[in-house]
BADO-364577 format. One record per residue (C-alpha): x, y, z negated. Coordinates in steps of 0.001 Angstrom, whole numbers. Layout:
{node {X,Y,Z}},
...
***
This chain:
{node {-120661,24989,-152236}},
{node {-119326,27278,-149292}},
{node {-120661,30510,-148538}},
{node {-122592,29421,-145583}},
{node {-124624,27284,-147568}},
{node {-125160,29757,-150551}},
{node {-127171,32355,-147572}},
{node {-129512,29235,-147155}},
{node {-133179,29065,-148507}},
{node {-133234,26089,-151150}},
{node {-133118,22306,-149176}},
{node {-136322,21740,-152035}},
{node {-137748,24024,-154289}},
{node {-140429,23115,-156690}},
{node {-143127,25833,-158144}},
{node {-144836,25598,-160748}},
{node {-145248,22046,-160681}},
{node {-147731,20887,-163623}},
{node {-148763,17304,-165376}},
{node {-150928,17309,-168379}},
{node {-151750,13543,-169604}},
{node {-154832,14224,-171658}},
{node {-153895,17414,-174112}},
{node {-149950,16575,-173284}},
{node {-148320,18910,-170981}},
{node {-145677,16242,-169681}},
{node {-144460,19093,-167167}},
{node {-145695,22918,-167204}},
{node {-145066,25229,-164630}},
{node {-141875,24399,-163907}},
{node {-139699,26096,-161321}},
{node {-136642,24080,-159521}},
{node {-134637,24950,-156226}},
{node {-131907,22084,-155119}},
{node {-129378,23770,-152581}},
{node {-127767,21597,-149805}},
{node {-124229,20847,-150946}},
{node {-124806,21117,-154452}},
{node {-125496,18914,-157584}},
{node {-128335,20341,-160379}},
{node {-127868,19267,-163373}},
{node {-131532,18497,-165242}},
{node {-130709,18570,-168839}},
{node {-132987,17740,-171627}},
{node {-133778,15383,-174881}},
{node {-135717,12279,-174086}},
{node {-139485,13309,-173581}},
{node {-138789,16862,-172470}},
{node {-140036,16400,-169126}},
{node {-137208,15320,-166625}},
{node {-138414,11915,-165451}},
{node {-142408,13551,-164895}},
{node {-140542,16128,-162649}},
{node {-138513,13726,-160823}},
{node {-141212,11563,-160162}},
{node {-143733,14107,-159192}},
{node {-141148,15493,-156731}},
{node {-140977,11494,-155472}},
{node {-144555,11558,-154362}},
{node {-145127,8699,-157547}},
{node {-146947,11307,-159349}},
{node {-149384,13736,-158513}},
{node {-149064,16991,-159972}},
{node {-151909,18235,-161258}},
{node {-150881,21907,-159739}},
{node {-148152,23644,-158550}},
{node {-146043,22841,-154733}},
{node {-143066,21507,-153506}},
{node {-141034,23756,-150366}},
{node {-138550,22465,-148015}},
{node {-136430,24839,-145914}},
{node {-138860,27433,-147718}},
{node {-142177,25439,-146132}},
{node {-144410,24352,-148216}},
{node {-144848,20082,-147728}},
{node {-147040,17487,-149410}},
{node {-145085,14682,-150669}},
{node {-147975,11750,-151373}},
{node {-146034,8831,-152060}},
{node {-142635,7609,-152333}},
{node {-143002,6301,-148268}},
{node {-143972,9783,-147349}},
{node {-140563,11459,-149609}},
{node {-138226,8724,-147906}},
{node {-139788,10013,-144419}},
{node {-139091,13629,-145707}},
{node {-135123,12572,-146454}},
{node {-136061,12453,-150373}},
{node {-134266,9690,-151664}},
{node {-134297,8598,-156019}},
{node {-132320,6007,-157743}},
{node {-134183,5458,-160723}},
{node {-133435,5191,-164691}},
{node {-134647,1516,-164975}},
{node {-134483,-462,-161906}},
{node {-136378,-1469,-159303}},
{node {-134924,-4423,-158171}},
{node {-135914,-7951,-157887}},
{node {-133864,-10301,-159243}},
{node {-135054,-13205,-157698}},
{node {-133898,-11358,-154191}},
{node {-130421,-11150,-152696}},
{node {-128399,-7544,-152203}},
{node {-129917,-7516,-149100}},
{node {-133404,-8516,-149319}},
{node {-133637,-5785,-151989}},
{node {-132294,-3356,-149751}},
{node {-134356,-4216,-146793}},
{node {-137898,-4406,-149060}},
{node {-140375,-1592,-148040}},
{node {-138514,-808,-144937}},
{node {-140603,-821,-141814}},
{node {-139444,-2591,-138214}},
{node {-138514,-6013,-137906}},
{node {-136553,-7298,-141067}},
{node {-133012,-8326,-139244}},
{node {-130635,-10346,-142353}},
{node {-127356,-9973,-139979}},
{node {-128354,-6080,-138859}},
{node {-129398,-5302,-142701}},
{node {-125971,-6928,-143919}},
{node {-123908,-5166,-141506}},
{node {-125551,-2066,-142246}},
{node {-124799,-2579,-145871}},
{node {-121485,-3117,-145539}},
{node {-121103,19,-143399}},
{node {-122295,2188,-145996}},
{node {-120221,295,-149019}},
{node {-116681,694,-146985}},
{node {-117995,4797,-146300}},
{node {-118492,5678,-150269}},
{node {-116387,2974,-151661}},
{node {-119538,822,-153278}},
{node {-117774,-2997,-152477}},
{node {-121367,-4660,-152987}},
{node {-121880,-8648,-151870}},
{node {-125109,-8620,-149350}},
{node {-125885,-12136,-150498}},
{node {-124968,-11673,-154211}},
{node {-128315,-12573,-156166}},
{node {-129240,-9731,-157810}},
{node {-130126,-11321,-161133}},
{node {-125874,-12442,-161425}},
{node {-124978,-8802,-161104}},
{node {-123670,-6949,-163865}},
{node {-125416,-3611,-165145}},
{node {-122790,-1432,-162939}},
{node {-122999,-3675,-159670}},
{node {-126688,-2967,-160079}},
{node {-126959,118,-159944}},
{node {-124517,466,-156532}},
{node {-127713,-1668,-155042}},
{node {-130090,1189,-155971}},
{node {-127208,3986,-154738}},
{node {-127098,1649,-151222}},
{node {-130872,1386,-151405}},
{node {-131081,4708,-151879}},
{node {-128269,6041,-149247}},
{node {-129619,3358,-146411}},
{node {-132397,5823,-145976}},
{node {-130252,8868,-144831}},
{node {-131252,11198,-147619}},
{node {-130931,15004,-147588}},
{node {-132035,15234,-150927}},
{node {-130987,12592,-153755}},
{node {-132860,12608,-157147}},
{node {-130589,10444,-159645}},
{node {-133129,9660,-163131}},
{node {-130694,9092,-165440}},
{node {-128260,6704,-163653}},
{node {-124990,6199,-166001}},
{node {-127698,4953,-168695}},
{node {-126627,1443,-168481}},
{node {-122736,2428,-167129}},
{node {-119766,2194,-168506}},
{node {-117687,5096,-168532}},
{node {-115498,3975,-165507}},
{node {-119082,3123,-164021}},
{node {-120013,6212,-164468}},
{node {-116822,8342,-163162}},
{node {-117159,5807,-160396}},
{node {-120642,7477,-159431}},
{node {-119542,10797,-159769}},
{node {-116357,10840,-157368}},
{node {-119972,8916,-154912}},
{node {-122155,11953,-155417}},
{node {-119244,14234,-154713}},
{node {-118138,12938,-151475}},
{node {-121508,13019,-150200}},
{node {-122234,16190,-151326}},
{node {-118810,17697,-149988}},
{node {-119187,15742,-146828}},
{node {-123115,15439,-145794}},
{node {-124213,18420,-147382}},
{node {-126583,16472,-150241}},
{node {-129139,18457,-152584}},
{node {-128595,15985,-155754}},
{node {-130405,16483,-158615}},
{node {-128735,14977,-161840}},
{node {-131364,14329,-164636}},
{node {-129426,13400,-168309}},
{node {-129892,14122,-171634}},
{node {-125936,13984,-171330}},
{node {-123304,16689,-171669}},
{node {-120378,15401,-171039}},
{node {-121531,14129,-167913}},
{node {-123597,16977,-166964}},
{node {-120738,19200,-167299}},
{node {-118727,17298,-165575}},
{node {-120579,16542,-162202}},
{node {-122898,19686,-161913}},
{node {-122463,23127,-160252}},
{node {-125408,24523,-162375}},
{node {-127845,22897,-164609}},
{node {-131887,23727,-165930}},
{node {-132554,22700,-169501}},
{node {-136427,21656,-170047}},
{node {-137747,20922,-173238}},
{node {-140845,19838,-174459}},
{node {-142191,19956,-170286}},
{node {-141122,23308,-169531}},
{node {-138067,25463,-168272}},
{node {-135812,27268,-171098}},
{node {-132606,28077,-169795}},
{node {-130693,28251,-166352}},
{node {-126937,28123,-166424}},
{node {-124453,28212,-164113}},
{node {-122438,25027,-164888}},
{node {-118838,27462,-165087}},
{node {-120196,29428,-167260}},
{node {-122099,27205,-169358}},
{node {-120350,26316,-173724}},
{node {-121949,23534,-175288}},
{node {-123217,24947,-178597}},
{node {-125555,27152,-176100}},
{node {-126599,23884,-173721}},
{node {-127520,21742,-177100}},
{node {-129450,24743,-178920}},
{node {-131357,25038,-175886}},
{node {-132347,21455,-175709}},
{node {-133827,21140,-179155}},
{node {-134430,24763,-179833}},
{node {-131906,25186,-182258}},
{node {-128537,24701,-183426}},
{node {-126673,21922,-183202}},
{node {-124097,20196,-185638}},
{node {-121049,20478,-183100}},
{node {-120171,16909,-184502}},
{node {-123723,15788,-183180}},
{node {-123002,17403,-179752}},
{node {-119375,15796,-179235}},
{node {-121175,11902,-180414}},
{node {-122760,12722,-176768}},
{node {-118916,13014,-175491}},
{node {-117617,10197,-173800}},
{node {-113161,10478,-173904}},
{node {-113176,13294,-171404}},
{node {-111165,15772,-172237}},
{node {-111518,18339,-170285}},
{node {-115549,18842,-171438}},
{node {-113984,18162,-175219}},
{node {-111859,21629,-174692}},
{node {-115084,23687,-174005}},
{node {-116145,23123,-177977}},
{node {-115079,24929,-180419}},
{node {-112882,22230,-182233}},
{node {-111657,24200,-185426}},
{node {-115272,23917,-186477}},
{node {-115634,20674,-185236}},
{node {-112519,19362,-187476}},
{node {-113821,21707,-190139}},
{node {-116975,19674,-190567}},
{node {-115294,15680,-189692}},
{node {-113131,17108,-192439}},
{node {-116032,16882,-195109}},
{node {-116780,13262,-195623}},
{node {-119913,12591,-197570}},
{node {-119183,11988,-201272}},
{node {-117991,8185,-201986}},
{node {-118220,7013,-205546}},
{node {-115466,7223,-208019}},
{node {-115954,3614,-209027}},
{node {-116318,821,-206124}},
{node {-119981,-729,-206099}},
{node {-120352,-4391,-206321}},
{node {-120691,-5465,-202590}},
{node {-124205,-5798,-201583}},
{node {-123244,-7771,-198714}},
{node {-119956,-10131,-197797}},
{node {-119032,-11710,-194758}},
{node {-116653,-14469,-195671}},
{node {-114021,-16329,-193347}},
{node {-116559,-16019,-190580}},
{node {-115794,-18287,-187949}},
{node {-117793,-18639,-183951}},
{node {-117160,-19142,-180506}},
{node {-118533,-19260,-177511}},
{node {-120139,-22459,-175300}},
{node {-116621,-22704,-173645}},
{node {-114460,-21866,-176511}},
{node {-113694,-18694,-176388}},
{node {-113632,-17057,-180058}},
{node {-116084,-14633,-181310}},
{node {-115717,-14190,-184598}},
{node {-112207,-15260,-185804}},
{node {-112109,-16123,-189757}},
{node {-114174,-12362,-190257}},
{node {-114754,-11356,-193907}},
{node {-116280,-8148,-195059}},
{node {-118072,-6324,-197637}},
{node {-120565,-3741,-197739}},
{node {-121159,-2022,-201505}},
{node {-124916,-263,-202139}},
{node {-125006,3029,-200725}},
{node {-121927,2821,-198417}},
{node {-121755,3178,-194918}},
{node {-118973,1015,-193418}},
{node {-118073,1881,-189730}},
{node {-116762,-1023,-187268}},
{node {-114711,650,-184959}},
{node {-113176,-1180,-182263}},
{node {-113281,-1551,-178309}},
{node {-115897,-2738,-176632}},
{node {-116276,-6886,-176566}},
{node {-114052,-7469,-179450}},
{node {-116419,-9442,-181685}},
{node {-119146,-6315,-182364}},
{node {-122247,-8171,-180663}},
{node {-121314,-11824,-182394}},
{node {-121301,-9613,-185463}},
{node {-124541,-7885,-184688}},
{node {-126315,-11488,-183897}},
{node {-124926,-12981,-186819}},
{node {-126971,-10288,-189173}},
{node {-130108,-10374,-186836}},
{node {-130263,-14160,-187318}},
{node {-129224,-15168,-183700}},
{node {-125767,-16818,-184397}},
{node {-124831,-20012,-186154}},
{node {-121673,-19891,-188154}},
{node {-119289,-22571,-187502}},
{node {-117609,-21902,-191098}},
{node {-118248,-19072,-193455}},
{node {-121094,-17679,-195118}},
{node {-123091,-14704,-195402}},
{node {-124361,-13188,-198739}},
{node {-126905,-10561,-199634}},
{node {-126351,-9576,-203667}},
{node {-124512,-12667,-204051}},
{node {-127335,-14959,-202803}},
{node {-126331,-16922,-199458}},
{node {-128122,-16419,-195964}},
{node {-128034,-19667,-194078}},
{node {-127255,-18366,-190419}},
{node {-128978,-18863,-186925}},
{node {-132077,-19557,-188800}},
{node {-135120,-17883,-188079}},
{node {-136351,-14958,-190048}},
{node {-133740,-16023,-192945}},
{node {-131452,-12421,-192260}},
{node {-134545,-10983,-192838}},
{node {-135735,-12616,-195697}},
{node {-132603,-11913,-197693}},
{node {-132887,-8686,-196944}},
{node {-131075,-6964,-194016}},
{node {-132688,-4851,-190816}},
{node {-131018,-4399,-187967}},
{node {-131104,-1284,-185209}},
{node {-130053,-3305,-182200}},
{node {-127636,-2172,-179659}},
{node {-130178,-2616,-176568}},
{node {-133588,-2132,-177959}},
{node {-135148,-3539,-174671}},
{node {-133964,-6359,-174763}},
{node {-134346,-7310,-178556}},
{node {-135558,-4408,-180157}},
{node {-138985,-3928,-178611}},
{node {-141542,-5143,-176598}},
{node {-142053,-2436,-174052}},
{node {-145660,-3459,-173245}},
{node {-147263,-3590,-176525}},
{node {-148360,-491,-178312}},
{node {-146679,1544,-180595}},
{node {-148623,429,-183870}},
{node {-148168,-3726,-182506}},
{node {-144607,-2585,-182633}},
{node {-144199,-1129,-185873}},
{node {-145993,-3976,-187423}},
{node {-143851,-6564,-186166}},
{node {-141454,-5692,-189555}},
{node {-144608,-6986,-191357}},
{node {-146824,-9272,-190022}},
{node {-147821,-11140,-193640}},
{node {-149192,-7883,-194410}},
{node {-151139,-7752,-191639}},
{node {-153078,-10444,-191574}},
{node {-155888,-12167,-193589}},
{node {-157108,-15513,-192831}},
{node {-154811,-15874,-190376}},
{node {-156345,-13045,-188418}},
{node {-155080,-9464,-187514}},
{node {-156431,-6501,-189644}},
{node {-156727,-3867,-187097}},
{node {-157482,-847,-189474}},
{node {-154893,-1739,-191700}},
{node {-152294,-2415,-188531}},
{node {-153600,1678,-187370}},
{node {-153063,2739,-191032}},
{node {-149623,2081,-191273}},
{node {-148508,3278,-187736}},
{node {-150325,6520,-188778}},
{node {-148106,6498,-191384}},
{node {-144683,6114,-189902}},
{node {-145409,7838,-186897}},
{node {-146022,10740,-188927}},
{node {-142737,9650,-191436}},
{node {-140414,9283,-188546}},
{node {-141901,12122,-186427}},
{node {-142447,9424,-183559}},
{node {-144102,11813,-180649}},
{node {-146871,9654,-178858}},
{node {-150447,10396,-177947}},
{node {-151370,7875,-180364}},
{node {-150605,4463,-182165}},
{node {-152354,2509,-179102}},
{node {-150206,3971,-176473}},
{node {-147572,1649,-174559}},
{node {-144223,2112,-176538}},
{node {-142734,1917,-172931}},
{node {-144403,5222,-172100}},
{node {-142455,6660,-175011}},
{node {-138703,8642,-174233}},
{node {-135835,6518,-174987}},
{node {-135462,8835,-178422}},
{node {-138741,8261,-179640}},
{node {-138554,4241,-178943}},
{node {-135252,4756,-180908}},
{node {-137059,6538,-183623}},
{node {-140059,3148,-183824}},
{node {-137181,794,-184374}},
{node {-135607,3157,-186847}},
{node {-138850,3238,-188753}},
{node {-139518,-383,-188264}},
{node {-136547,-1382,-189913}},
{node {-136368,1282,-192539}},
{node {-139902,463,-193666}},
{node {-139244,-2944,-194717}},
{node {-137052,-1855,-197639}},
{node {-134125,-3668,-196569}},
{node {-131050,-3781,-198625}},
{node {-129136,-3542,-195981}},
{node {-129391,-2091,-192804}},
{node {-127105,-2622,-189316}},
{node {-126910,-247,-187181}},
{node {-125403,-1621,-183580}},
{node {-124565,1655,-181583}},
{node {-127454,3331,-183024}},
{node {-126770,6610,-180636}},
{node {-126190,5137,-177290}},
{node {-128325,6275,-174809}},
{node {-129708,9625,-176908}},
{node {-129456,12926,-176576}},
{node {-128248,15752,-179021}},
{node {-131615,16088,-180968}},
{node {-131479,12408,-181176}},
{node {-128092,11584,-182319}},
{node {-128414,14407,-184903}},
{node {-131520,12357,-186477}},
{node {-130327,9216,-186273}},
{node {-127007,10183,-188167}},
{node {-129831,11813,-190706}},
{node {-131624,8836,-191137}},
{node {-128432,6428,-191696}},
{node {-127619,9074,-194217}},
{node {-130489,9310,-196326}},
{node {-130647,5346,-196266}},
{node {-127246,4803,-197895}},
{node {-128168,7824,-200301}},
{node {-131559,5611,-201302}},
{node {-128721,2443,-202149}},
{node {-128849,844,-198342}},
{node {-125908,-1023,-197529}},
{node {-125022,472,-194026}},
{node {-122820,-1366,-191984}},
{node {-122549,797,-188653}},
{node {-121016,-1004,-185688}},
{node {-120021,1477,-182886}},
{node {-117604,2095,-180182}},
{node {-118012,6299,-180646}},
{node {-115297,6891,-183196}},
{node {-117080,10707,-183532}},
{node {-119949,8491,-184859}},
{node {-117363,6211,-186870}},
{node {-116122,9240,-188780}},
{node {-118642,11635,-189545}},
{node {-121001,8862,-190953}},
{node {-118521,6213,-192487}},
{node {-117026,6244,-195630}},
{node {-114393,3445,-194948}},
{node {-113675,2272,-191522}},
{node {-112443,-1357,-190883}},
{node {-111133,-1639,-187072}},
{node {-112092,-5127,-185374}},
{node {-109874,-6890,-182876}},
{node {-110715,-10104,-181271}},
{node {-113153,-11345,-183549}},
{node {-111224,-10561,-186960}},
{node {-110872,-7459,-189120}},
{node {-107316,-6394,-188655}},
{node {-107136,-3050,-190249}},
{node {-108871,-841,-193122}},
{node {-109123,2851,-193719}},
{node {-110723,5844,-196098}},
{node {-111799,8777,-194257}},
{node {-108670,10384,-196649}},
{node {-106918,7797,-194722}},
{node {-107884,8413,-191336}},
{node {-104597,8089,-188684}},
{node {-105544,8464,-185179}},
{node {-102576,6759,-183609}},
{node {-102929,4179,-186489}},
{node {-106401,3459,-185681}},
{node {-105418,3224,-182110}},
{node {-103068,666,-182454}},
{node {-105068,-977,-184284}},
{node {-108202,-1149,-182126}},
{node {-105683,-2175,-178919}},
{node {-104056,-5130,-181333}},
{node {-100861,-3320,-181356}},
{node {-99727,-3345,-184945}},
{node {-101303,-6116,-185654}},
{node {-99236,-8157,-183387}},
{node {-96408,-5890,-185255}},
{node {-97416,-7531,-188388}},
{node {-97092,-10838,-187414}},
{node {-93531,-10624,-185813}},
{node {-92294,-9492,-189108}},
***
């Protein structure tokens, strides 16, 4: 940010903003200035507060006291039409598109004048060449990807002329080149058009890398104010959750950026990845095997190619591999939602007929899906109708619901699994991502499985998170659970597993001890490079 800039009262400021729902304090007194050419980093775990700021500074909730300033006046921001008239702009965490609607017609919805298709496109495509978002105006939203997507809420967003840009958690549903992609966005436009952007993430890695300075909330009120040059990691994560962090818990947050890796302080961190947990002298009799697995796809493409595996009791087994290599076919196949073509599965020696419904379950295994939204919860029932879908014969007589006994047992594992919620009736989608993580955790967990899958069990959390998750995997396998732990986060993959197999195109082609562990070797491996070695010879 240049000097000139710097002598400038802040483009927002918010004071004291406050949001109780019922006893909760979602947001309490809380103090925020955004500066014109500079990106604020809002850092905390799920549920600390971020998204109740953001919102309230949107005009789509009404604080309950406190004001909001701009240029150092103060302004009443009443809804979202008022903030857009104001130059407040927001991309949100979950969209808001309709996927029924073209690029276009999504852009062009609550916009006021006559709605103009060939003005609207043009217009679009003026804006995509300027910040290098190549978006289709007549692509239907619906046959975008997850990355395309959100370039429709950053041109939805920009075709409003914004001063100020709030950004709720963009890169949630990014890829990592998605999500450097956004970055190099927000920097031009800062640099160039002088934004205020405020960055909300539960992130490091990415908050490090984008921000000038960053504001840690946690549990709805301001802790800590850092400038982002003068900000170290084990600092930003103990002020998060309030105390210290595991530094192999902070860098599972870490996407393969190097120069964040270099601010932690890696002889600890290779201290700790250096003490695997303890893996029995004598092998265990495999509590489940995968044998010559065989699947593909509706037009033949392979998805499981001839896959066998075992999993003993009380070992964790990591997957490691990169990203579409047979992790998800793997993942459906122990959830019940893919038919073998050949092969079998077997739980203690017993075989689990798959694509059959409920018969994964019945044999024994739980699964933590990769994208709990989609199969993993259902975001508008409560959090005790959630929790009880991992036993619905026990919660029924005569056919019909037994409502204490359903209350009962949410009680229960709310209070086991330290799920934070008003109560067991509220909405599981008003819950943080972390503590919706932490209801399918205890969902699956409370069935007794005998073995549990764990599909990217960390994606999406924040430092508090991760560190309980890894917790929870590791108190399973020391209770006998089978853990078989797919993941692309090879800092997950080795401080959890105690043998890693590496998965390329569909088929297991490589095996490792932690003892064992070769970086290069597992590299090669995961890219299908000495595999292809292998069968030359």
């Amino acid at each position: 940010m240049t000097d000139h800039l710097r002598s400038l009262p802040p483009l927002l400021e918010a004071d004291g903003l406050t949001k109780y729902y019922g006893p909760v304090a979602a947001c309490e007194e809380v103090n925020l200035a955004l500066q014109s050419g500079e990106i604020h980093g809002i850092l905390g775990e799920n549920g600390a507060g971020k998204s109740t700021l953001m919102r309230m500074i949107f005009g789509l909730v009404e604080p309950d006291r406190g004001v909001l300033r701009m240029e150092g006046e103060v302004v009443g921001v009443t809804d979202p039409p008022t903030a857009v008239r104001m130059g407040i702009g927001m991309v949100h965490q979950h969209y808001s598109l309709v996927d029924a609607l073209t690029v276009w017609e999504n852009i062009a919805l609550g916009e006021s004048g006559t709605l103009d298709p060939d003005r609207t496109r043009a217009r679009i495509r003026r804006i995509s060449w300027s910040y290098g978002l190549s978006v289709d105006p007549d692509a239907t939203v619906r046959d975008l990807s997850a990355g395309i997507r959100q370039r429709v809420e950053i041109l939805k967003c920009l075709g409003r002329r914004p001063r100020i840009i709030l950004l709720d958690e963009p890169t949630s549903a990014l890829t990592p080149a998605e999500s450097k992609f956004l970055f190099n966005v927000l920097l031009t436009g800062v640099r160039t058009q002088g934004w205020a952007v405020a960055l909300v993430s539960h992130n490091l890695d990415e908050i490090l890398r984008a921000t000038d300075r960053i504001t840690v909330m946690r549990h709805g009120r301001v802790v800590e104010q850092f400038l982002t040059a003068q900000a170290r990691v084990p600092a930003l994560a103990e002020a998060m959750v309030g105390r210290p962090v595991p530094l192999r818990t902070v860098t599972a947050s870490f996407e393969e950026d190097e120069a964040a890796r270099r601010l932690l302080e890696t002889d600890h961190l290779d201290q700790e990845l250096a003490d695997p947990p303890p893996v029995p002298e004598e092998p265990s009799p495999p509590v489940l095997e995968i044998k010559n697995a065989r699947s593909t796809t509706p037009d033949g493409r392979k998805q499981l190619d001839n896959l066998s595996l075992t999993v003993g009791e009380g070992e964790i087994v990591g997957v490691a591999g990169v990203e579409g290599n047979g992790q998800t076919a793997l993942a459906d196949l122990l959830a019940g939602l893919l038919r073998l073509e050949d092969g079998k599965v077997l739980v203690e020696g017993r075989t689990a007929p798959s694509g059959v419904a409920g018969a994964m379950t019945g044999a024994g295994i739980a699964v933590i899906p990769a994208d709990r939204h989609r199969v993993g919860v259902v975001l508008g029932m409560s959090v005790a109708e959630n929790l009880m879908l991992g036993d619905l014969p026990g919660m029924r007589n005569r056919g019909f619901l037994r409502r204490e006994a359903i209350r009962q047992y949410a009680l229960s594992l709310i209070d086991e699994y330290g799920i934070q919620t008003p109560g067991p009736d509220t909405d599981l989608g008003d819950l943080s991502g972390g503590n919706q993580q932490r209801t399918v955790i205890a969902r699956a967990l409370s069935s007794s499985p005998r073995v549990l899958v764990a599909h990217q069990p960390s994606r999406g959390l924040d430092v508090g998170a991760i560190e309980y998750v890894g917790d929870k995997i590791r108190a399973a396998a020391q209770n006998g659970i089978a853990i078989l732990l797919l993941s692309t986060d090879l800092r997950e993959i080795l401080s959890l597993s105690d043998r890693v197999l590496v998965l390329h195109r569909g088929r297991v082609v490589g095996e490792m001890t932690k003892e064992e562990f070769d970086l290069e070797r597992l590299g090669l491996l995961m890219g299908g490079t000495e595999d292809r070695r292998q069968d030359d010879r």
